[in-house]
Backbone as numpy.savetxt, mean C-alpha at the origin, in Angstrom:
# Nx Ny Nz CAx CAy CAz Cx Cy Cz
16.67 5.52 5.17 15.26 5.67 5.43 15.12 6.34 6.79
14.10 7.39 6.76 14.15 8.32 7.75 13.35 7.53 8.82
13.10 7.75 10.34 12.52 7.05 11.46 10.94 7.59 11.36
10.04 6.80 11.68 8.78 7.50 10.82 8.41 7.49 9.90
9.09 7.76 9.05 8.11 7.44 7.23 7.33 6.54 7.32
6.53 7.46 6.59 4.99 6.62 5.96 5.84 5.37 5.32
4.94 4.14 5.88 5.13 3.09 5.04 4.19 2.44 4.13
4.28 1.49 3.02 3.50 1.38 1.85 3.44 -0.24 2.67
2.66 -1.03 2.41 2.39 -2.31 2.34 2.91 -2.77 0.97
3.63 -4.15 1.41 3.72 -4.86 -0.11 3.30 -5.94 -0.12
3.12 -6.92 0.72 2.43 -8.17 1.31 2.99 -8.65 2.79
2.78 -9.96 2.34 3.35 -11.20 3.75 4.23 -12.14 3.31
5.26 -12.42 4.11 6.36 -13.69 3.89 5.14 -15.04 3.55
5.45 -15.72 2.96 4.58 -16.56 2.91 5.46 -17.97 3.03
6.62 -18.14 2.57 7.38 -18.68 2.84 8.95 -18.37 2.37
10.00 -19.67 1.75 11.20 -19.40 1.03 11.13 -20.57 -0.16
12.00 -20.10 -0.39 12.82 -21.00 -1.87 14.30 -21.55 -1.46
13.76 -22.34 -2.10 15.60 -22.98 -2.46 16.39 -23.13 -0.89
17.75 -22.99 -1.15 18.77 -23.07 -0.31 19.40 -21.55 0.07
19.25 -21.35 -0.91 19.92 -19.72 -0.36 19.72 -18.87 0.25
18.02 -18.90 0.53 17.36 -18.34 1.85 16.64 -17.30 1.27
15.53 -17.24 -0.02 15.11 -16.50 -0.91 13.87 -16.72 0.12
13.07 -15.33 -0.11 11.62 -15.43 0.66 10.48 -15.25 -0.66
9.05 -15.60 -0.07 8.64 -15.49 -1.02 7.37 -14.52 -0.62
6.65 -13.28 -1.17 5.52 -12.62 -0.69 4.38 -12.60 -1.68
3.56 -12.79 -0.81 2.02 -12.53 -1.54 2.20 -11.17 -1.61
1.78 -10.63 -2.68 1.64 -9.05 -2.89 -0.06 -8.80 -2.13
0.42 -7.89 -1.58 -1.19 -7.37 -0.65 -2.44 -6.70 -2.03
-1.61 -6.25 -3.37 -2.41 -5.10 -4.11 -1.79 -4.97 -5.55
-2.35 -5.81 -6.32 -1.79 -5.84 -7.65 -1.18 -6.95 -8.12
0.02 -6.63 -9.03 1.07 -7.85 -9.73 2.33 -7.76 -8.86
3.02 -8.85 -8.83 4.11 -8.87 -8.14 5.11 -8.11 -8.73
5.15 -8.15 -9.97 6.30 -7.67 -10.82 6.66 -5.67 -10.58
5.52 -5.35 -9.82 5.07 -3.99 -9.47 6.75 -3.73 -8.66
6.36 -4.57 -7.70 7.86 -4.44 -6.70 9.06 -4.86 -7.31
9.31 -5.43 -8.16 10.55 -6.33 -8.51 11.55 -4.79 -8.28
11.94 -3.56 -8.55 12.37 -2.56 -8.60 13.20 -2.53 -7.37
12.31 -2.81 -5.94 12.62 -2.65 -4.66 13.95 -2.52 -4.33
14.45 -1.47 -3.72 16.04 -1.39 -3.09 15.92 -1.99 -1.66
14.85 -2.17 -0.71 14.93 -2.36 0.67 13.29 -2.88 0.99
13.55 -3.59 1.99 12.41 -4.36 2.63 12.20 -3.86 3.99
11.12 -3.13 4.71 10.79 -3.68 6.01 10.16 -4.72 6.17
10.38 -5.66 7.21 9.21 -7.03 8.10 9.17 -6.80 9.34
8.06 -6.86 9.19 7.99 -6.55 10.96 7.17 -7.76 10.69
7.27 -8.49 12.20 6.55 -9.92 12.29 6.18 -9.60 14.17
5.04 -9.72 14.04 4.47 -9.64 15.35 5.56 -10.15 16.91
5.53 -9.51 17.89 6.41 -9.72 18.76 7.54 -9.82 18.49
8.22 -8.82 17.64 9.75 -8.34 17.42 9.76 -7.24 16.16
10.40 -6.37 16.53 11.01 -4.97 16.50 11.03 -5.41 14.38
10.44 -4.45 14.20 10.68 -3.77 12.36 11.92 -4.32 12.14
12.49 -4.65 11.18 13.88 -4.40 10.85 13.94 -4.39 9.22
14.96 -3.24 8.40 14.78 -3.22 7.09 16.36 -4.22 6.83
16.02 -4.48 5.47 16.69 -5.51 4.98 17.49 -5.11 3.39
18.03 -4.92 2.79 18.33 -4.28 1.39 18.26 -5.39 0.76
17.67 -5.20 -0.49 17.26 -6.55 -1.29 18.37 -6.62 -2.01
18.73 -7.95 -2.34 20.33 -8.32 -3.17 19.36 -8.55 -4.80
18.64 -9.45 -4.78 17.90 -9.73 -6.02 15.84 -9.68 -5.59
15.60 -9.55 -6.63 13.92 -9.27 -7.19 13.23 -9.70 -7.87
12.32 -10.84 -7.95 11.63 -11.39 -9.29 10.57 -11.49 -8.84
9.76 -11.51 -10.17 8.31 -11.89 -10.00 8.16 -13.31 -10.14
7.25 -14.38 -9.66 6.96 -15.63 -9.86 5.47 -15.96 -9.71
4.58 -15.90 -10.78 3.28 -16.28 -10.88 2.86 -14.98 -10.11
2.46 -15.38 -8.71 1.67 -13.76 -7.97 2.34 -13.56 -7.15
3.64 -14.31 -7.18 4.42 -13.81 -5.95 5.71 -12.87 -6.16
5.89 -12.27 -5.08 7.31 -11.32 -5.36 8.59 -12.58 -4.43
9.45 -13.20 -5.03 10.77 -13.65 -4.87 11.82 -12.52 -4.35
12.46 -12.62 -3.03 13.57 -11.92 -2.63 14.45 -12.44 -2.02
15.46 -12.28 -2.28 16.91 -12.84 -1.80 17.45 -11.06 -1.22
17.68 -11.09 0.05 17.61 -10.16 1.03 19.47 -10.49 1.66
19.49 -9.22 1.60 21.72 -9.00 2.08 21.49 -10.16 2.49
21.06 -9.53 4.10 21.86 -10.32 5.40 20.53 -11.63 5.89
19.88 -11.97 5.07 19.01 -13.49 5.22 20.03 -14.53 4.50
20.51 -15.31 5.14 21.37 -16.86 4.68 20.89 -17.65 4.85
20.47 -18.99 4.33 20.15 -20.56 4.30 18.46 -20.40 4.43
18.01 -21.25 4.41 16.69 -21.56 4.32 16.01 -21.58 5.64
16.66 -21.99 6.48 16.06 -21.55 8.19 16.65 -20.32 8.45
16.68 -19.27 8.21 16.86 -17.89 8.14 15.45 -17.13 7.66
15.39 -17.90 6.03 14.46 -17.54 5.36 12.66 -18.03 6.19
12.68 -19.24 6.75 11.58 -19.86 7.35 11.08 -19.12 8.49
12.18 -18.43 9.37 11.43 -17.93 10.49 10.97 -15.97 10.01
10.83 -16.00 9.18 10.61 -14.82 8.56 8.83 -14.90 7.95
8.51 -15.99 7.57 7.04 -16.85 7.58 5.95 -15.76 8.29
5.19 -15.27 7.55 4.25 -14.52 8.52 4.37 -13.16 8.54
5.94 -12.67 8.10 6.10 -10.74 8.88 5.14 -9.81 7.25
4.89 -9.08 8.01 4.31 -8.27 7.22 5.65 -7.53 6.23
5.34 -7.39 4.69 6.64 -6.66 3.89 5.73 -5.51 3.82
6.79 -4.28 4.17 6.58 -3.06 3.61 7.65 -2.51 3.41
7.04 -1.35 2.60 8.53 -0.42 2.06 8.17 1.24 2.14
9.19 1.87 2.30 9.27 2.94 2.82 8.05 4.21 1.23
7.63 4.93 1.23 6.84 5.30 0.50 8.32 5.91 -0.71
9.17 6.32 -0.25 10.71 7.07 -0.70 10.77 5.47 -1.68
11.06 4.30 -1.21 11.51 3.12 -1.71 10.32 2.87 -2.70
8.87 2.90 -2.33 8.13 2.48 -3.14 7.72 3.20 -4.55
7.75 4.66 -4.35 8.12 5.60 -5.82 9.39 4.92 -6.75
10.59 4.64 -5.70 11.38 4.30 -6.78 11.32 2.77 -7.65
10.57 1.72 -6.59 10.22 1.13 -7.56 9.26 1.32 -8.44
8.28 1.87 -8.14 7.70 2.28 -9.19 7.51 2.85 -10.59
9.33 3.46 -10.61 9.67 3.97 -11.90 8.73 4.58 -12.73
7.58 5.70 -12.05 6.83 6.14 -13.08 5.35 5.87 -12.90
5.30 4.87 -12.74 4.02 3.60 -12.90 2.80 4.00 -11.86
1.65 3.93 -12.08 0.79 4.33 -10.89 0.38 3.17 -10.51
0.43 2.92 -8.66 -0.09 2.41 -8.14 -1.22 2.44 -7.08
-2.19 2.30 -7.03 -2.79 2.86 -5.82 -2.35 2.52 -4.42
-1.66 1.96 -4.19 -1.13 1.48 -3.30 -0.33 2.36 -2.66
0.09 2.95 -3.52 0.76 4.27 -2.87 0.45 5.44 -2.45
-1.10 5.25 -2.94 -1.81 6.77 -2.12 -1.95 6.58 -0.48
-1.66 5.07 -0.04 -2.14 4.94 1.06 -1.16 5.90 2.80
-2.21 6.43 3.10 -1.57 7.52 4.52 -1.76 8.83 3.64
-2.03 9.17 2.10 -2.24 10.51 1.89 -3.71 10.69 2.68
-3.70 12.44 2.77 -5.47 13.32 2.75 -5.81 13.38 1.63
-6.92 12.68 1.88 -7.78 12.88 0.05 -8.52 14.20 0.38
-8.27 14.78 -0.51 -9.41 15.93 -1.06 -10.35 16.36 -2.42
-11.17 16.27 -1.86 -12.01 16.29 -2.77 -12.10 17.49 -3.93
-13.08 18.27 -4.83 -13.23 19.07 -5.53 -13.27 20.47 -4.19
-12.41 21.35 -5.26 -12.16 22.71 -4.36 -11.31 22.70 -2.79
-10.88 20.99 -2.87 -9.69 21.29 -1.59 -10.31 20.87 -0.19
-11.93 20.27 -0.42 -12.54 19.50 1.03 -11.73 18.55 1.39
-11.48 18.73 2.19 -11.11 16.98 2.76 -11.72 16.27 3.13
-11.33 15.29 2.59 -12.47 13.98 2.13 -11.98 12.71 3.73
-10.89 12.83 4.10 -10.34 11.99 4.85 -8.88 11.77 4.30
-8.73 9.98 4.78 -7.34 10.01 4.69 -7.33 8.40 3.89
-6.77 8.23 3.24 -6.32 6.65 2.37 -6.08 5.63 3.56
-6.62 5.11 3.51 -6.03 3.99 4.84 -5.52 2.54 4.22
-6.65 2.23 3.19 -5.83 0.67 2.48 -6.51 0.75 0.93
-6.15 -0.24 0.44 -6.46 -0.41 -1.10 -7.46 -1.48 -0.69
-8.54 -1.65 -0.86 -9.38 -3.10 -1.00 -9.15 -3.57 -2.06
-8.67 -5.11 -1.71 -8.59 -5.96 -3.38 -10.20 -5.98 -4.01
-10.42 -6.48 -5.30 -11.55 -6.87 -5.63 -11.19 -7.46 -7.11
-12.29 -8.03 -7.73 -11.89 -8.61 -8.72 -11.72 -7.97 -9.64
-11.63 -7.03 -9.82 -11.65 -5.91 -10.95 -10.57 -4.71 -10.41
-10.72 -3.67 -10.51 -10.25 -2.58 -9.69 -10.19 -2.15 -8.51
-9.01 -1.65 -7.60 -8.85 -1.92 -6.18 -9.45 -0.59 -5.99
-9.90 -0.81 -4.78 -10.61 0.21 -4.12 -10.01 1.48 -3.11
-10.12 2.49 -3.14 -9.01 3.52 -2.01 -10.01 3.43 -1.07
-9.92 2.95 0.50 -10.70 3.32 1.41 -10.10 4.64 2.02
-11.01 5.40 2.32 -10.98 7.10 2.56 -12.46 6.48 4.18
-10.90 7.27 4.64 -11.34 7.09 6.33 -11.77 8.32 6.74
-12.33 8.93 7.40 -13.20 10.30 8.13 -11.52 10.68 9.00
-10.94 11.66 8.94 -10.49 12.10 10.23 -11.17 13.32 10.69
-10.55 13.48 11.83 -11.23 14.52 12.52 -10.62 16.11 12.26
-11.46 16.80 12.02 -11.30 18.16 10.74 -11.69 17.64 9.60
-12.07 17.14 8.95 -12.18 16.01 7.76 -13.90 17.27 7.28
-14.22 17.34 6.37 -15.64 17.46 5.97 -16.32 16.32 5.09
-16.11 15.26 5.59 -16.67 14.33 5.25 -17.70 14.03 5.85
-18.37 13.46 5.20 -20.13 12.78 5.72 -19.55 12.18 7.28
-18.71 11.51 8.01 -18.93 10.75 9.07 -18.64 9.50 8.47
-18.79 8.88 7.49 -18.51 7.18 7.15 -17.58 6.90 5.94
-16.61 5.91 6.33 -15.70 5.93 4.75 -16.00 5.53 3.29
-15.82 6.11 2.59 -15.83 6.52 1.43 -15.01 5.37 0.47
-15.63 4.67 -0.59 -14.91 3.21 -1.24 -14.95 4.17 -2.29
-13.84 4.38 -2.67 -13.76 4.82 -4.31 -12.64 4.05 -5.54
-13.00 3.80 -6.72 -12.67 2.74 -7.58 -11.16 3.83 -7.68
-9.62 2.69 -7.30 -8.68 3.59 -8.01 -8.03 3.80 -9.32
-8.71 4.41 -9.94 -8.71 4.42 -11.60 -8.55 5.67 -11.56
-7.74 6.23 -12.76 -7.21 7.59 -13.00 -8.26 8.72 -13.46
-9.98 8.08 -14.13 -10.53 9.11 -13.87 -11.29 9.73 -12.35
-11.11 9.10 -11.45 -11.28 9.48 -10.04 -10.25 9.85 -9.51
-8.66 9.39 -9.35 -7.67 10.15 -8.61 -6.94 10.77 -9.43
-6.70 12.09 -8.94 -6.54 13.26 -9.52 -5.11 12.98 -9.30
-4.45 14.93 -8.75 -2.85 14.92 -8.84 -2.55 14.65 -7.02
-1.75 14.27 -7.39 -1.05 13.46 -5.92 0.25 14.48 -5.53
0.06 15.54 -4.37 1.42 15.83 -3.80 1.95 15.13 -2.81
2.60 14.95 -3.32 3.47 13.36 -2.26 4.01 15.05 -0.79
4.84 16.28 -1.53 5.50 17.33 -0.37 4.18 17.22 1.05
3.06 17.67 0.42 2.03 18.00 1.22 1.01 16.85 1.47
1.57 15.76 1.14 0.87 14.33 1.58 -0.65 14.72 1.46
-0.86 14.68 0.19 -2.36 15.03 -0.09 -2.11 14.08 -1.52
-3.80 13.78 -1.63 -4.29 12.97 -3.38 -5.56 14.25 -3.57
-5.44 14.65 -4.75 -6.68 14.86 -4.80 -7.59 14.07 -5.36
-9.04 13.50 -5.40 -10.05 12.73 -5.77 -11.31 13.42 -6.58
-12.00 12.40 -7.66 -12.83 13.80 -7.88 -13.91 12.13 -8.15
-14.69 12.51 -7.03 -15.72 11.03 -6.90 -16.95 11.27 -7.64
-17.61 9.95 -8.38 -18.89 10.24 -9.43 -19.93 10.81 -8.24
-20.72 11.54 -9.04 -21.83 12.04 -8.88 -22.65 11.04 -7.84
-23.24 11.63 -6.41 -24.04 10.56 -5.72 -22.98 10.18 -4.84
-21.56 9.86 -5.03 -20.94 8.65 -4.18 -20.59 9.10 -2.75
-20.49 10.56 -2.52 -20.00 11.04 -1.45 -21.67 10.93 -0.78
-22.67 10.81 -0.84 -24.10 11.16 -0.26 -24.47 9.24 -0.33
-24.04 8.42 -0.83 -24.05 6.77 -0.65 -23.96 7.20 1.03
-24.92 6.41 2.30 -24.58 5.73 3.26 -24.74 6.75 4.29
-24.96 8.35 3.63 -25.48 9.08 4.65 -26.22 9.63 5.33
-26.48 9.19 6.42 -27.77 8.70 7.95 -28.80 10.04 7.40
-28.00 11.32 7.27 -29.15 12.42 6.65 -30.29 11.57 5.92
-29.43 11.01 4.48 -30.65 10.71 3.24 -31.27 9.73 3.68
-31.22 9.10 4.75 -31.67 7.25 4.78 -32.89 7.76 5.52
-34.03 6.82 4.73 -35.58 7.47 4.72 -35.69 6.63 6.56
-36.44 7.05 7.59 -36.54 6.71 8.81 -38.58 5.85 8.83
């Protein structure tokens, strides 16, 4: 894994299992079973340095993702790990993915809109009870309205995804890009 790569969120340690020093993660966006694929883990846990981990085994359990990680041994190994954020490299998260669309993985592309506007940039998936949401953040060069943009991630809104040129394209319903902007809002 290269220094830099975009990284994907997969959840939080939440705790371990057993004796062998298995961790256990809330998935941040979806089913757990999404990740089971995973070759490698980053955690970064507040006040100490990233470190990736190569996963030995992978399961899903109810909503959680189960990992038994190389170099994690015994259960107080696994405990002080409690808390770090799991992510995986965007390279790692295609391959678990085997195919499969996640929205989760658009996150750090430029969305662009119809004819190649840029809409902004993916920043997170909002959970919701139904379909997760792509938040599309304003950057600067951006021709976006000024305010971010919630769009449902379902395949008739996100278009083709070049992972080379770190772009999604989006093609948002009618109205949604003009939702929230200070122009239309009657004074």
């Amino acid at each position: 894994m290269r220094s830099g790569a975009r990284r994907i969120p997969v959840g939080r340690v939440r705790g371990h299992r057993g004796t062998s020093g298995e961790i256990t993660v809330i998935v941040a966006i979806g089913e757990a079973e999404f990740w089971v694929g995973l070759a490698r883990v980053i955690l970064d846990a507040p006040g100490r340095p990233a470190t990736v981990h190569v996963v030995e085994t992978a399961r899903a359990y109810r909503d959680r993702l189960v990992l038994k990680l190389k170099d994690i041994e015994g259960p107080s190994a696994a405990a002080r790990l409690r808390g770090s954020l799991a992510q995986a490299s965007a390279e790692d998260a295609r391959e678990a993915a085997r195919g499969r669309f996640h929205p989760v993985l658009l996150i750090g592309l430029r969305a662009l809109g119809d004819g190649g506007r840029v809409l902004g940039r993916v920043t997170a998936v909002m959970p919701t009870a139904g379909t997760g949401l792509l938040v599309i953040e304003p950057e600067s060069g951006s021709q976006g309205r000024g305010h971010e943009i919630l769009l449902p991630a379902v395949p008739e809104f996100v278009g083709a995804v070049d992972e080379p040129a770190g772009t999604v394209t989006v093609h948002p319903p009618p109205g949604l890009l003009e939702l929230g902007d200070p122009e239309d809002s009657a004074e």
